[in-house]
LUMTORMI-32267 format. One line per field, with one value per residue (C-alpha): residue number from 1; residue in three letters; chain; x, y, z. Coordinates in Angstrom, 1 decimal. Layout:
N
nr	(NUM,...)
rest	(ALA,...)
kette	(A,...)
X	(X,...)
Y	(Y,...)
Z	(Z,...)
end
This chain:
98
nr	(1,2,3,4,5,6,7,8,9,10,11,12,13,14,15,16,17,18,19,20,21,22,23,24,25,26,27,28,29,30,31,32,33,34,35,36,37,38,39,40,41,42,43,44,45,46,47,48,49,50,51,52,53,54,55,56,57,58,59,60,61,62,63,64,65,66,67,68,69,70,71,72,73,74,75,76,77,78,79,80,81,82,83,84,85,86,87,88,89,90,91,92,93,94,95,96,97,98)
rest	(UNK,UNK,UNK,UNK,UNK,UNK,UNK,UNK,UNK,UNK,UNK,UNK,UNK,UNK,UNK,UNK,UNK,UNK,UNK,UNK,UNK,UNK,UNK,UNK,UNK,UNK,UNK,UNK,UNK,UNK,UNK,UNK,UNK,UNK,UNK,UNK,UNK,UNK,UNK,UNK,UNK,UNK,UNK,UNK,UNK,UNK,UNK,UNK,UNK,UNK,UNK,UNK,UNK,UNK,UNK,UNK,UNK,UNK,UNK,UNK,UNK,UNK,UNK,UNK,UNK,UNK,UNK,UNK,UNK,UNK,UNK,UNK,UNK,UNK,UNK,UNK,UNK,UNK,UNK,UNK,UNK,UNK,UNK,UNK,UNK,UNK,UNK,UNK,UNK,UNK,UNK,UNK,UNK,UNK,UNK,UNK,UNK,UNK)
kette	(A,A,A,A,A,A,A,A,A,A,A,A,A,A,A,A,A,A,A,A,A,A,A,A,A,A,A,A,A,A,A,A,A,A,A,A,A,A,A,A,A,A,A,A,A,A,A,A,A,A,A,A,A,A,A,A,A,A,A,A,A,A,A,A,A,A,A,A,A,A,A,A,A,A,A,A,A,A,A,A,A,A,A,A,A,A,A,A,A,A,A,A,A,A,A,A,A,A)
X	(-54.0,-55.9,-57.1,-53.6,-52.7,-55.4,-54.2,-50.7,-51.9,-53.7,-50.3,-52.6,-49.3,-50.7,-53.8,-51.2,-49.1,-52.4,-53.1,-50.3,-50.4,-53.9,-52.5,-49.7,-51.5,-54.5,-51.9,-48.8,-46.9,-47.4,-45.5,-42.6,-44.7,-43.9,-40.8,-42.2,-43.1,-40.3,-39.8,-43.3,-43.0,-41.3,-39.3,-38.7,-42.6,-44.3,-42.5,-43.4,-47.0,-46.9,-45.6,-47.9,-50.7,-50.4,-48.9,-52.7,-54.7,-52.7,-52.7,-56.2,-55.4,-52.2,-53.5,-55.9,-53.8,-50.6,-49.6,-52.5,-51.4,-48.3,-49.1,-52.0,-50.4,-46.8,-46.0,-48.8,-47.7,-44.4,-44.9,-47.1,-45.7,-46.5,-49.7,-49.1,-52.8,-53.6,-54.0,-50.6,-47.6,-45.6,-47.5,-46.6,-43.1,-43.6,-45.7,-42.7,-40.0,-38.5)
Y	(-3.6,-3.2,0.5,0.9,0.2,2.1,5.1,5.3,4.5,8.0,9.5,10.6,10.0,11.4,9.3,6.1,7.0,7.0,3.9,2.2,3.2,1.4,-1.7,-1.8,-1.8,-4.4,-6.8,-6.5,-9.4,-6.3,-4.1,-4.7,-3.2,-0.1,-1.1,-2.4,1.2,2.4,4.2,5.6,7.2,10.9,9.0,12.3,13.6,9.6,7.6,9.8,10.5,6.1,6.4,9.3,7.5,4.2,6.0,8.0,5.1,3.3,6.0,5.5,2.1,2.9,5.4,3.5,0.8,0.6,-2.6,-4.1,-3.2,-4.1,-7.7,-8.0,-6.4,-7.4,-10.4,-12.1,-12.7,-13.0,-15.9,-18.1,-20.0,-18.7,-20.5,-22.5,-23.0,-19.3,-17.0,-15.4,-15.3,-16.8,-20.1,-20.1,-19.8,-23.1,-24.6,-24.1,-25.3,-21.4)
Z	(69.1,66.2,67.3,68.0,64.9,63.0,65.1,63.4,60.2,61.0,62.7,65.4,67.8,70.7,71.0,70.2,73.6,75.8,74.3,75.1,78.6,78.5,77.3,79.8,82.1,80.9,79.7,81.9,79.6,76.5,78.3,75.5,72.8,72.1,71.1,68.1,67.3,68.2,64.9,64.9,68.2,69.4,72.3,74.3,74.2,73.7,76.4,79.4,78.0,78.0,81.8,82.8,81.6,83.6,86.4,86.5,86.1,88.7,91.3,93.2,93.6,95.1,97.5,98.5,99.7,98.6,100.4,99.2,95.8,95.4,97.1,94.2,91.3,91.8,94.3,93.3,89.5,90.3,93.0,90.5,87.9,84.2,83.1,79.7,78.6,78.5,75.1,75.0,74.1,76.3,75.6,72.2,73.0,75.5,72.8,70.0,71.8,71.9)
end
C-alpha cells in the first residue's frame, strides 16, 4: 500500500491500476480499495486495466483446473468462518465492537 501510495503521489496512474490488480488478488478482503482512490483514478481507462490485470494473473490457474479453482479460491473462504485473531481488518471491527 505504501508503493501504492508513493505511486500517486507521482501520478504515475497507470502503474497504480496494475497495482491494484496485484493487491486484489493477494489480499481478497482489499478488494474495496480502490474506492478510496476513487478520485485519483480515470474510472473508464483504470477500472478495466484493475480487472484485466487480476483476470491475467488468474487465468493459468483457471485453465488449469477450473473446478479446482473455484473450490480453493472461492468455496473454500466462503464455507469457513472469518478468523478473528488474524492482521486485518475485519478483526478490528470484531475487536471494536463495530
Amino acid at each position: 500500500l505504501s508503493l501504492l501510495a508513493y505511486k500517486l503521489i507521482r501520478n504515475e496512474h497507470s502503474k497504480v491500476a496494475h497495482l491494484l490488480g496485484f493487491i486484489i488478488l493477494i489480499k481478497q478482503t482489499l478488494i474495496f480499495i480502490p474506492f478510496f482512490f476513487i478520485k485519483q483514478l480515470n474510472l473508464k481507462k483504470d477500472i478495466p486495466t484493475i480487472g484485466a490485470t487480476a483476470a491475467v494473473l488468474c487465468l493459468p490457474f483457471i485453465l488449469m483446473g477450473p473446478q479446482d479453482f473455484i473450490k480453493d479460491a472461492v468455496i473454500f473462504h466462503v464455507s469457513n468462518a472469518v478468523r478473528h485473531d488474524a492482521l486485518m481488518v475485519n478483526t478490528l471491527f470484531f475487536k471494536q465492537g463495530c
